[in-house]
PATOR-486960 format. One record per residue: residue number from 1; y, z, x of N, C-alpha, C, O, CB in turn. Coordinates in steps of 0.02 Angstrom, whole numbers, plus 50000, padded with zeros to 5 digits. Glycine has a CB too. Layout:
BEGIN
+-----+-------+-------+-------+-------+-------+-------+-------+-------+-------+-------+-------+-------+-------+-------+-------+
|  nr |   n_v |   n_w |   n_u |  ca_v |  ca_w |  ca_u |   c_v |   c_w |   c_u |   o_v |   o_w |   o_u |  cb_v |  cb_w |  cb_u |
+-----+-------+-------+-------+-------+-------+-------+-------+-------+-------+-------+-------+-------+-------+-------+-------+
| NUM |     Y |     Z |     X |     Y |     Z |     X |     Y |     Z |     X |     Y |     Z |     X |     Y |     Z |     X |
...
+-----+-------+-------+-------+-------+-------+-------+-------+-------+-------+-------+-------+-------+-------+-------+-------+
//
This chain:
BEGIN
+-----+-------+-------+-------+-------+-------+-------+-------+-------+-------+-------+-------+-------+-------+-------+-------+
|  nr |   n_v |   n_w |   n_u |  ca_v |  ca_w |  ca_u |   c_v |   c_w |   c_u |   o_v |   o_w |   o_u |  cb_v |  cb_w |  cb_u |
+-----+-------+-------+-------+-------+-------+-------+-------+-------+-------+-------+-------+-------+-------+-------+-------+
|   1 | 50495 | 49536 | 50495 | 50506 | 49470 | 50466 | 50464 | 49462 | 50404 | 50406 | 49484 | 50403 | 50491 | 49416 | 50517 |
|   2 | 50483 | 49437 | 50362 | 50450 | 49437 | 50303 | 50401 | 49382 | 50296 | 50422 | 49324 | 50300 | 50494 | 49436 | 50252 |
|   3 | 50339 | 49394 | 50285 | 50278 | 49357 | 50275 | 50273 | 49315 | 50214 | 50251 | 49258 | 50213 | 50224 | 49400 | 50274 |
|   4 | 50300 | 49354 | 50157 | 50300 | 49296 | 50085 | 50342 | 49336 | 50040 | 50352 | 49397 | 50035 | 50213 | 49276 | 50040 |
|   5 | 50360 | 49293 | 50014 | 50449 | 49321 | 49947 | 50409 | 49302 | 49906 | 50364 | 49260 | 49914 | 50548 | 49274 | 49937 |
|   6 | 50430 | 49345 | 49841 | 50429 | 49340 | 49774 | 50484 | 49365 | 49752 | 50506 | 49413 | 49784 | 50378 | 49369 | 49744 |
|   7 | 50520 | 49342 | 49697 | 50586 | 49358 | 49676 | 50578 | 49424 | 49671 | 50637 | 49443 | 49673 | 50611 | 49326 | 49615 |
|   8 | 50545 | 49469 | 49666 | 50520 | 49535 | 49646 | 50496 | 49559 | 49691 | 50475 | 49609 | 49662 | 50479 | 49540 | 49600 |
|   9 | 50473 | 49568 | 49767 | 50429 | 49563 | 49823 | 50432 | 49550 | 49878 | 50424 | 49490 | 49891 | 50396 | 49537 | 49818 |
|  10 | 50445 | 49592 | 49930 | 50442 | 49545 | 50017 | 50408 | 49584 | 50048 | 50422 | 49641 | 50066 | 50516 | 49532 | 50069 |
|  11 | 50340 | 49540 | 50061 | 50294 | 49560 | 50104 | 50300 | 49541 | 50167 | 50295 | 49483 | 50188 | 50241 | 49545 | 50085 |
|  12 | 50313 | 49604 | 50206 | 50302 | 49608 | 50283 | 50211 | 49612 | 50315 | 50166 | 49632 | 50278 | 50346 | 49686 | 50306 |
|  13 | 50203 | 49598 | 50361 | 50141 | 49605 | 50387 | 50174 | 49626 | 50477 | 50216 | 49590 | 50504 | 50087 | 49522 | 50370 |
|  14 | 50149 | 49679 | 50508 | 50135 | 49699 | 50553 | 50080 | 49695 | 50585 | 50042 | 49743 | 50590 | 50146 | 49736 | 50547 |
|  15 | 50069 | 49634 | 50613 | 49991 | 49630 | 50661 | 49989 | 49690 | 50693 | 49951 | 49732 | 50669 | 49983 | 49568 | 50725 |
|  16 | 50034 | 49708 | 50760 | 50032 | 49767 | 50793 | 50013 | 49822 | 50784 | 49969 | 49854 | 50815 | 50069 | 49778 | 50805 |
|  17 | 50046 | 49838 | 50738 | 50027 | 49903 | 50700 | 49975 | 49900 | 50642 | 49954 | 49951 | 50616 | 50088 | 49931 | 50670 |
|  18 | 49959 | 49848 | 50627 | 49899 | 49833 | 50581 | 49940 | 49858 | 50512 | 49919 | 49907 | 50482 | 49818 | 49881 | 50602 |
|  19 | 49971 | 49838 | 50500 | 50011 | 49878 | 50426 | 50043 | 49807 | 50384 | 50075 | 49757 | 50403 | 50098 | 49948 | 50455 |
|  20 | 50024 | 49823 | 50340 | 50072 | 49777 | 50274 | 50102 | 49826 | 50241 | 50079 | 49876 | 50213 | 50027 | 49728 | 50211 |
|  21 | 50187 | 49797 | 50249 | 50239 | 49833 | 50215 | 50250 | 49772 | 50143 | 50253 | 49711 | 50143 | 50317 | 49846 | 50276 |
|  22 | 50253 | 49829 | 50079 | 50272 | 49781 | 50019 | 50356 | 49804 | 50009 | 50369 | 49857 | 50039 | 50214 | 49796 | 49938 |
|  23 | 50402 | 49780 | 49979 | 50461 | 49827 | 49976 | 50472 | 49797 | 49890 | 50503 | 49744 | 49884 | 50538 | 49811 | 50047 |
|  24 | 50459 | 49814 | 49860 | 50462 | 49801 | 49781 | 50543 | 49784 | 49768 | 50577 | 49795 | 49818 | 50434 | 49878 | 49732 |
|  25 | 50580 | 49757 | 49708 | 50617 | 49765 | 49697 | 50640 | 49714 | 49640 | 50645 | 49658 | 49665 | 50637 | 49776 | 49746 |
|  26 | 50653 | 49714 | 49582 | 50653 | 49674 | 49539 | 50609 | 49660 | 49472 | 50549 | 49671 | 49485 | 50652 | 49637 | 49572 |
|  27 | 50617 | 49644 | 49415 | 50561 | 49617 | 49376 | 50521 | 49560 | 49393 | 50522 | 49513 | 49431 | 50582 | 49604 | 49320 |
|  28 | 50477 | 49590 | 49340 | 50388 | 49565 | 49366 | 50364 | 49584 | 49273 | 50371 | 49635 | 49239 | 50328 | 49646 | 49458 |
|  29 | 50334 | 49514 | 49258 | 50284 | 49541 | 49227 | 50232 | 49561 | 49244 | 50228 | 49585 | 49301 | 50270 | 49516 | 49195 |
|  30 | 50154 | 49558 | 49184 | 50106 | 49565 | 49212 | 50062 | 49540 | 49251 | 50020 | 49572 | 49282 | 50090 | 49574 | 49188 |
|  31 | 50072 | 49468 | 49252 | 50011 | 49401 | 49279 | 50064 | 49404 | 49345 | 50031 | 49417 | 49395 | 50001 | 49298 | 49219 |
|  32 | 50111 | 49398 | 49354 | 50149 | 49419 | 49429 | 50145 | 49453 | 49458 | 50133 | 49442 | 49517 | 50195 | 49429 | 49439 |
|  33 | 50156 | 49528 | 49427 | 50122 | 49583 | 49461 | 50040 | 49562 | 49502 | 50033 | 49543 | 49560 | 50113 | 49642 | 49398 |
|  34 | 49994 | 49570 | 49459 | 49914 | 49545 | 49457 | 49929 | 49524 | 49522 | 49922 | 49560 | 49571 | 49881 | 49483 | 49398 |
|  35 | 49959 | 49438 | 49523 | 49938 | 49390 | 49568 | 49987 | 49410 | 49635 | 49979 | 49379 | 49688 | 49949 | 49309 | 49533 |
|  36 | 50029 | 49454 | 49631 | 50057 | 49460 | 49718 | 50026 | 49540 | 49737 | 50025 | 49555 | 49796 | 50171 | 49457 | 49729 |
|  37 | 50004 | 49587 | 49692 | 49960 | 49616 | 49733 | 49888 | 49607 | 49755 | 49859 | 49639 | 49799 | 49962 | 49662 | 49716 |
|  38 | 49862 | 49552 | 49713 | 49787 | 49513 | 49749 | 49810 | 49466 | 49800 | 49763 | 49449 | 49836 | 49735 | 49463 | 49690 |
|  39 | 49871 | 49435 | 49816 | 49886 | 49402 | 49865 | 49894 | 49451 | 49924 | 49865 | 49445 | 49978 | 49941 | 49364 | 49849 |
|  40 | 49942 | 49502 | 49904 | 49922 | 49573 | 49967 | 49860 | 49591 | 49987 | 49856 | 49609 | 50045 | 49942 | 49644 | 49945 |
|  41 | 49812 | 49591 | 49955 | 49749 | 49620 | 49964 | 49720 | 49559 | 50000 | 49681 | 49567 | 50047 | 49710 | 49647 | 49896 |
|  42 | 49738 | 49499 | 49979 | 49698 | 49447 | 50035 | 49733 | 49447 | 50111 | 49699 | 49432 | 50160 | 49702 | 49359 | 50005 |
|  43 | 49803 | 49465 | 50115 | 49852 | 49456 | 50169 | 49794 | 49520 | 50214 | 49778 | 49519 | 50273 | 49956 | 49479 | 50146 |
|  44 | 49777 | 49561 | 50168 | 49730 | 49652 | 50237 | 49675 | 49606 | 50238 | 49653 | 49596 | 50294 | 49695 | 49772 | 50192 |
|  45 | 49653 | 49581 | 50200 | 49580 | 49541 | 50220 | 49587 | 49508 | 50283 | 49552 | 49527 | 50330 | 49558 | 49481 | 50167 |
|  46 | 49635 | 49451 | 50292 | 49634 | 49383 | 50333 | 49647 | 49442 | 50419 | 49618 | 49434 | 50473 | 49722 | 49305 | 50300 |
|  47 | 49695 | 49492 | 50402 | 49713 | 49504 | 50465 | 49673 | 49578 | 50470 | 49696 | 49619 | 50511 | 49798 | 49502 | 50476 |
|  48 | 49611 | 49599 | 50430 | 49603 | 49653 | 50438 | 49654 | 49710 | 50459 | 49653 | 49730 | 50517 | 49564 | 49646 | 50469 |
|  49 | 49703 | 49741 | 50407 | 49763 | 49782 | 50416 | 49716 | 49855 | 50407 | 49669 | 49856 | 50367 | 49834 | 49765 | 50353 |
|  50 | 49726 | 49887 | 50428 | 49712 | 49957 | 50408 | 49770 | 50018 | 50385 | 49756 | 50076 | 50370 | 49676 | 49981 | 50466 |
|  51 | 49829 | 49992 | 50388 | 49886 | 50032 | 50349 | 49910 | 49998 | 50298 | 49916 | 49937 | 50302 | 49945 | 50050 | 50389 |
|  52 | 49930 | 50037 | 50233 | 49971 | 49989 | 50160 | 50000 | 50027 | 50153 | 49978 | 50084 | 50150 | 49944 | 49962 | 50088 |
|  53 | 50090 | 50002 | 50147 | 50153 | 50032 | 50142 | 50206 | 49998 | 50081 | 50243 | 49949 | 50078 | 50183 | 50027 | 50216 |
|  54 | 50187 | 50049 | 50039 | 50217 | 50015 | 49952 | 50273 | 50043 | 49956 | 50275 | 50104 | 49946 | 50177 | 50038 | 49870 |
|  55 | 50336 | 50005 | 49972 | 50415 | 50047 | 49951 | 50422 | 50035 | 49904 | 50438 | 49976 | 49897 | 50481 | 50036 | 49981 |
|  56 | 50419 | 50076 | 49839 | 50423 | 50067 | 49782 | 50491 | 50094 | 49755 | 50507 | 50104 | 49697 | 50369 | 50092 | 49756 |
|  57 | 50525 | 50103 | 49811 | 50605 | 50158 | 49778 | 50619 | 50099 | 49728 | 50635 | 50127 | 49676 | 50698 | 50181 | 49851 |
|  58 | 50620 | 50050 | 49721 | 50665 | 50009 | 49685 | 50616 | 49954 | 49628 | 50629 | 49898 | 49605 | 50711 | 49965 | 49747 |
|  59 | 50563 | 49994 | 49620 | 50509 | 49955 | 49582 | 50505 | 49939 | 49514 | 50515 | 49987 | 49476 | 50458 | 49983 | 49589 |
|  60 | 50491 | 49879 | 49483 | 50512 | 49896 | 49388 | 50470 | 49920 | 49383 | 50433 | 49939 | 49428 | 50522 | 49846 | 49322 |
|  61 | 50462 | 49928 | 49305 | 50429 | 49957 | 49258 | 50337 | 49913 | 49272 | 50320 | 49854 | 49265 | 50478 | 49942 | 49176 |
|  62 | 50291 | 49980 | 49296 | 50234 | 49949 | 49275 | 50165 | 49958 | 49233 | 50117 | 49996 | 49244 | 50221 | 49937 | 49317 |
|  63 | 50175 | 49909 | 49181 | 50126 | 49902 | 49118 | 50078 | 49951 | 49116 | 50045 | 49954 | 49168 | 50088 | 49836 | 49116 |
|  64 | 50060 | 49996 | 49069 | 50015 | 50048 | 49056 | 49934 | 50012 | 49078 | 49889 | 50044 | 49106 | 50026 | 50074 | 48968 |
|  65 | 49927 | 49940 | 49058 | 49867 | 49912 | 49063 | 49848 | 49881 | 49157 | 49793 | 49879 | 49185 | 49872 | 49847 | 49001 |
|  66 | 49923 | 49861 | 49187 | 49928 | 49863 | 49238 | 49908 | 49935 | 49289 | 49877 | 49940 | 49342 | 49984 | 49840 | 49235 |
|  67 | 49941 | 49982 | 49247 | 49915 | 50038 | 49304 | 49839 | 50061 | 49305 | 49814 | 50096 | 49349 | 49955 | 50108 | 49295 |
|  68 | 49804 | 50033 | 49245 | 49733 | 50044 | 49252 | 49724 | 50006 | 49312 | 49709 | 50028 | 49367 | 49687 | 50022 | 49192 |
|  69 | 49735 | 49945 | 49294 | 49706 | 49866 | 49333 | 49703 | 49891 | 49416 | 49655 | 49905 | 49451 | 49777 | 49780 | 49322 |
|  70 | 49777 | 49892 | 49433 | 49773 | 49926 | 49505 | 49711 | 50005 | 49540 | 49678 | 50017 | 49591 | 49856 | 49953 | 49505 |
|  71 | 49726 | 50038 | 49477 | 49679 | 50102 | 49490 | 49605 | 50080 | 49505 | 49566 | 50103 | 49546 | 49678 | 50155 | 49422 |
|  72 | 49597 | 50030 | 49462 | 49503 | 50004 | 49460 | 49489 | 49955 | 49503 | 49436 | 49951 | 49534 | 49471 | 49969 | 49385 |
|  73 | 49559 | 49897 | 49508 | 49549 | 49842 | 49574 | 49558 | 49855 | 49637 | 49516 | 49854 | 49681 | 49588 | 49790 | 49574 |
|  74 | 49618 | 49867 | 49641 | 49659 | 49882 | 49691 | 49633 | 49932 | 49759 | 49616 | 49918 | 49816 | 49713 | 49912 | 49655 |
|  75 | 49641 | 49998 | 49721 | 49618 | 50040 | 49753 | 49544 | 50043 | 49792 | 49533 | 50043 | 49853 | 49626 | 50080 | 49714 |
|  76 | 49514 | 50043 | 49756 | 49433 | 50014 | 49772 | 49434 | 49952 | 49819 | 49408 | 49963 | 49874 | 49391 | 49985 | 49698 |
|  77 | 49448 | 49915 | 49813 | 49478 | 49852 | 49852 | 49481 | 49879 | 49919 | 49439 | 49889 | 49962 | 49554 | 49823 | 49825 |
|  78 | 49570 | 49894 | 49914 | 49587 | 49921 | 49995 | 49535 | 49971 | 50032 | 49532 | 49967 | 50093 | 49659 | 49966 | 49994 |
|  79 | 49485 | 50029 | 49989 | 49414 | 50048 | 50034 | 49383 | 50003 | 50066 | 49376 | 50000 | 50127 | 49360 | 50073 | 50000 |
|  80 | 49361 | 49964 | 50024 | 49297 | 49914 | 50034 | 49329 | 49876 | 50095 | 49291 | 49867 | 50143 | 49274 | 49857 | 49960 |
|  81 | 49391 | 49853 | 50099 | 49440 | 49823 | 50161 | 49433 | 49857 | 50228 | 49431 | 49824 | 50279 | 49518 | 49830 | 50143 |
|  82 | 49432 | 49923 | 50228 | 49429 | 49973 | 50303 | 49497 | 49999 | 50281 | 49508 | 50051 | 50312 | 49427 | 49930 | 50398 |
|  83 | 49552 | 49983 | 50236 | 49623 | 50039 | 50225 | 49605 | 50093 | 50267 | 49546 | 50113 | 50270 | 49639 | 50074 | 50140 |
|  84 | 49655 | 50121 | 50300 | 49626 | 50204 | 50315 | 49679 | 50237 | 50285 | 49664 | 50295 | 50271 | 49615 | 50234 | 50402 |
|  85 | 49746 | 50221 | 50266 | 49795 | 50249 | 50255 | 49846 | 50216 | 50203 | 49871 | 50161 | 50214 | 49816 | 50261 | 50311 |
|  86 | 49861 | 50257 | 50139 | 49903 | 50196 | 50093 | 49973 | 50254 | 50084 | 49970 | 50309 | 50056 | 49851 | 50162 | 49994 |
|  87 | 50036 | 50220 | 50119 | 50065 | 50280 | 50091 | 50141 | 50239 | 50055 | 50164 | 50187 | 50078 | 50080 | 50349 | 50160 |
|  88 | 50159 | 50262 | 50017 | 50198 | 50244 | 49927 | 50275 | 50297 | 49955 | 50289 | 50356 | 49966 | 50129 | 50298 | 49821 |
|  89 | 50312 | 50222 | 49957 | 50392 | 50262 | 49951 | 50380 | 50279 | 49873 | 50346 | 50250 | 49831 | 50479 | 50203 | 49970 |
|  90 | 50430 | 50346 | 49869 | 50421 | 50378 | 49801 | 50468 | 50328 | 49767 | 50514 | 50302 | 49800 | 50443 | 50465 | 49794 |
|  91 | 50459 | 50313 | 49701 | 50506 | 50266 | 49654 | 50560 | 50312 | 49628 | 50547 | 50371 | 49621 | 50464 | 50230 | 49587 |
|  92 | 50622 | 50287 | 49612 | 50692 | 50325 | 49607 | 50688 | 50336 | 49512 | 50700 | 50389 | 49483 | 50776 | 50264 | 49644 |
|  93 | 50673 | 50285 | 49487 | 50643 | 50313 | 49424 | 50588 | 50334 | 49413 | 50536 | 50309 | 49434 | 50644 | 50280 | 49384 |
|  94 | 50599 | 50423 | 49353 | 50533 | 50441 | 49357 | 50490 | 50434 | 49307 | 50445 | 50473 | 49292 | 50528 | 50495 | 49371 |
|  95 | 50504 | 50384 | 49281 | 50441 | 50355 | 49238 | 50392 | 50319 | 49292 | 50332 | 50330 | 49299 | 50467 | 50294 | 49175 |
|  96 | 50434 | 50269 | 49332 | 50387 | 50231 | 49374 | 50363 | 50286 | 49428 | 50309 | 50281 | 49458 | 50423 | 50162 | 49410 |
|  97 | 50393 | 50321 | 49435 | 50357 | 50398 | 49497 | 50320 | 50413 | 49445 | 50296 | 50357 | 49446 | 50416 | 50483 | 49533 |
|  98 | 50298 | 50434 | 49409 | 50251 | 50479 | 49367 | 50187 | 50405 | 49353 | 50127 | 50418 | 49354 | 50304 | 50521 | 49276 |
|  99 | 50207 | 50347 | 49343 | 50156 | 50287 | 49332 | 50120 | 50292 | 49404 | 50061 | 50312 | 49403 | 50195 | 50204 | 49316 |
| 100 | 50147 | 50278 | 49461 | 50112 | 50277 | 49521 | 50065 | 50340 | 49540 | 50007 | 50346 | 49560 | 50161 | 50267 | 49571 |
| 101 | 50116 | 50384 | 49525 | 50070 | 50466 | 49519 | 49990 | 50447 | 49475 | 49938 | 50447 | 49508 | 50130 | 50541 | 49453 |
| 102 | 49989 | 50433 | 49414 | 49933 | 50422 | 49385 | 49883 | 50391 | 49423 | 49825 | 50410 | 49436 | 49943 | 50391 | 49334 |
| 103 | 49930 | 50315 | 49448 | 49868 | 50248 | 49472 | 49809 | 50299 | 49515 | 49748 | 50299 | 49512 | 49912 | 50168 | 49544 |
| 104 | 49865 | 50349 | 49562 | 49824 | 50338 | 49617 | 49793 | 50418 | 49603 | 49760 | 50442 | 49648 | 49867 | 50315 | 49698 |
| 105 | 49801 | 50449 | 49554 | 49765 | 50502 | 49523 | 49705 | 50476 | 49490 | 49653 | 50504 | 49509 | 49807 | 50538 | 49474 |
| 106 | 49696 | 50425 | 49444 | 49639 | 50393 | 49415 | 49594 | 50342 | 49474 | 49537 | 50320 | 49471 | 49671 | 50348 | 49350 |
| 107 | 49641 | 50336 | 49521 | 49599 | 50282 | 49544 | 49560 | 50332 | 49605 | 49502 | 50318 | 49620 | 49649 | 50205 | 49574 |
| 108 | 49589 | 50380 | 49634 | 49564 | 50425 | 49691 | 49485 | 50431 | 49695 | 49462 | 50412 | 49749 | 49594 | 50498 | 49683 |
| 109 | 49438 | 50454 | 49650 | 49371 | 50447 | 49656 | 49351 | 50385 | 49693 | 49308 | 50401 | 49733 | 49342 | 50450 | 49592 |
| 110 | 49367 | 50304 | 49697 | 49348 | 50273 | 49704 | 49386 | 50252 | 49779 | 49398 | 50193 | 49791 | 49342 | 50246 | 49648 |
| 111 | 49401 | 50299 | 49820 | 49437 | 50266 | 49892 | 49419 | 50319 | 49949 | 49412 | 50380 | 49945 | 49533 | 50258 | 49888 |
| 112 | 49413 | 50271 | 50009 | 49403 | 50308 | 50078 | 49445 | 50327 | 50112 | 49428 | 50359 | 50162 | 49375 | 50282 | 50120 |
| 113 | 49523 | 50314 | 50100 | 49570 | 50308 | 50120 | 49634 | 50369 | 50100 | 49650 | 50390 | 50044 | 49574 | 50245 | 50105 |
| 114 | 49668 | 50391 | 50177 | 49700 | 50448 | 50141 | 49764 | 50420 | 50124 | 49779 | 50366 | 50150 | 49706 | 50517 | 50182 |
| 115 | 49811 | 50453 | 50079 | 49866 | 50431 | 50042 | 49919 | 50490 | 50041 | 49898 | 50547 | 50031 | 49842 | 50407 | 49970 |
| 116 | 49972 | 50481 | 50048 | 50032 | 50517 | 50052 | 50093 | 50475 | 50009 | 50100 | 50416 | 49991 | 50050 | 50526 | 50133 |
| 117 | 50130 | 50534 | 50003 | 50181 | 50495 | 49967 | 50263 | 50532 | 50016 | 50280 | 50588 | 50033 | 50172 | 50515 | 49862 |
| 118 | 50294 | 50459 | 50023 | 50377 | 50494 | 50045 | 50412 | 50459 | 50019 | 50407 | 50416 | 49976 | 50408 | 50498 | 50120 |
| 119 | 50479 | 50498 | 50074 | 50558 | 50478 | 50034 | 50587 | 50418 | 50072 | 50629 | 50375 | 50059 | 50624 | 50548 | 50039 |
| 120 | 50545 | 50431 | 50129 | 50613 | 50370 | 50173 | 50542 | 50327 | 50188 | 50486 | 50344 | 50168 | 50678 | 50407 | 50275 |
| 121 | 50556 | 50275 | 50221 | 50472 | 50195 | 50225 | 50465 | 50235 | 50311 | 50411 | 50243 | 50339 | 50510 | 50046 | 50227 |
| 122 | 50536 | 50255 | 50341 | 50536 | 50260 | 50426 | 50463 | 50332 | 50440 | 50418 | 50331 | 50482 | 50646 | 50295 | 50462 |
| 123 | 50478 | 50379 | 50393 | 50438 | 50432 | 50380 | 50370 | 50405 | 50395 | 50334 | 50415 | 50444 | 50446 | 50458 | 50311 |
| 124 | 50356 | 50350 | 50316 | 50260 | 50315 | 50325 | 50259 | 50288 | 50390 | 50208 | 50297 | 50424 | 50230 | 50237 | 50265 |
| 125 | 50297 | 50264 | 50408 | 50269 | 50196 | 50478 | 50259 | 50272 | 50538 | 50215 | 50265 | 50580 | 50368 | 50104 | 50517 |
| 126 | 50292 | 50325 | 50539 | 50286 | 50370 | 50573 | 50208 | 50389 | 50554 | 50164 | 50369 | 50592 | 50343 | 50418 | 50563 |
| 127 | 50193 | 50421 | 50505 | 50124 | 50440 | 50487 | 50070 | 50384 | 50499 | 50012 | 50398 | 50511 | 50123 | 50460 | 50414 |
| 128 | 50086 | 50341 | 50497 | 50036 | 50283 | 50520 | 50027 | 50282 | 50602 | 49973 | 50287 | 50630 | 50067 | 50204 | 50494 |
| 129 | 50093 | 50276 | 50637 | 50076 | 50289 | 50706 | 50030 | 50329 | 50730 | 49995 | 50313 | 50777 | 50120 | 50306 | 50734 |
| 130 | 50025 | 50399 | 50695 | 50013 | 50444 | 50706 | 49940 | 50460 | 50715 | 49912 | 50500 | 50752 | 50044 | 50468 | 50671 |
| 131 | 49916 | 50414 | 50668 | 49836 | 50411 | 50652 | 49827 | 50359 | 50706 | 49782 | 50380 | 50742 | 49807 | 50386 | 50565 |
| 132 | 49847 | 50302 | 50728 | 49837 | 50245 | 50777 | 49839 | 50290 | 50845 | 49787 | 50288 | 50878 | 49900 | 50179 | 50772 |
| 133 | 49892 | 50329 | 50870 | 49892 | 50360 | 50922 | 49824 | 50400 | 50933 | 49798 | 50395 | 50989 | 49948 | 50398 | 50922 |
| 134 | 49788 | 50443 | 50879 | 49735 | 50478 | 50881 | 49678 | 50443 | 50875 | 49632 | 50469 | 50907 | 49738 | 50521 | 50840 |
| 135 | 49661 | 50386 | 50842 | 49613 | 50335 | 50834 | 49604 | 50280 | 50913 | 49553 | 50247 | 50925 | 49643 | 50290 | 50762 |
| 136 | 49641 | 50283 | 50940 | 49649 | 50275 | 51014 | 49626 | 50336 | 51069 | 49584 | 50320 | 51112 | 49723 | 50264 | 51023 |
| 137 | 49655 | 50412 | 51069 | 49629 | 50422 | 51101 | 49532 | 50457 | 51081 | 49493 | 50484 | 51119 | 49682 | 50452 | 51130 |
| 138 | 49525 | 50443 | 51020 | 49443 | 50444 | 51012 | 49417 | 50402 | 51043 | 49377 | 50413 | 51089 | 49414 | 50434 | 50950 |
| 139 | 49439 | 50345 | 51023 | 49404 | 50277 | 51078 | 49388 | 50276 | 51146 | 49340 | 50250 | 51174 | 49447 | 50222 | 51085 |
| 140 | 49448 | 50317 | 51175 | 49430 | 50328 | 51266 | 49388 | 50386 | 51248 | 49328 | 50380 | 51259 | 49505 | 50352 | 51335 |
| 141 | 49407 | 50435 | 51225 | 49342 | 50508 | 51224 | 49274 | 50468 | 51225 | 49236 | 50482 | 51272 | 49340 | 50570 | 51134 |
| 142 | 49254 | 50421 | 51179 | 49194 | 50392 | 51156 | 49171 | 50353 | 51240 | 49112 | 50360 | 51259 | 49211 | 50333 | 51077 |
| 143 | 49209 | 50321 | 51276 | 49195 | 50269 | 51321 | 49192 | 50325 | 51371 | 49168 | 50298 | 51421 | 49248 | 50201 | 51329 |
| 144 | 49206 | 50396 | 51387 | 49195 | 50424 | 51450 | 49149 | 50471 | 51459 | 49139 | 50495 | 51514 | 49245 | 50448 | 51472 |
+-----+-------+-------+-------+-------+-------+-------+-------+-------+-------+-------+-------+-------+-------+-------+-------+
//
């Protein structure tokens, strides 16, 4: 169910699974862009999420000054949050695949968090389970 629309944007939130799904789609300038991915980043704050799931197959064009912004805010951000896992549907244009490629190439020094990239969103929510299933059974190892 979708948590908040932007003509450009529908953010899902998964308490359960601790995951915020973004599914991009549409134009966006820059101060739009800015303000609904700092609204995402407050949505992992309030509910402490530890998975971020960017379907970007259908994403516009984003600003050369924007892909700094995300690389230096963003990223750093979702560490400092507990993120453990950020994984990026690949974008169908490859200008915007080669822009996201950069963000998270420039921004990588500055995150704790591992990152993958796929084709289908069903794939990430799989890789996310995957780490929750194992982060569970550490927890009983730890308690016995």
């Amino acid at each position: 169910m979708a948590y908040r629309k932007y003509p450009f944007l529908t953010v899902e939130v998964d308490e359960l699974n601790s995951t915020i799904i973004m599914d991009w789609n549409g134009t966006f300038n820059s101060a739009q862009f800015r303000e609904a991915v700092k609204d995402c980043m407050d949505i992992v704050a309030t509910y402490k999420l530890r998975y971020w799931l960017a379907n970007s197959s259908k994403i516009d064009l984003i600003q050369p000054e924007d892909q700094t912004w995300t690389s230096k805010v963003l990223l750093p951000g979702l560490s400092e949050m507990g993120v453990k896992k950020v994984a990026i549907i690949i974008p169908e244009n490859l200008y915007n695949h080669m822009a996201i490629a950069a963000i998270m190439v420039h921004g990588k020094e500055d995150t704790t968090f591992d990152f993958q990239y796929f084709v289908k969103k069903e794939e990430a929510i799989n890789w996310f389970s995957q780490s929750a299933s194992s982060d569970v059974a550490q927890q009983e190892e730890k308690m016995h």
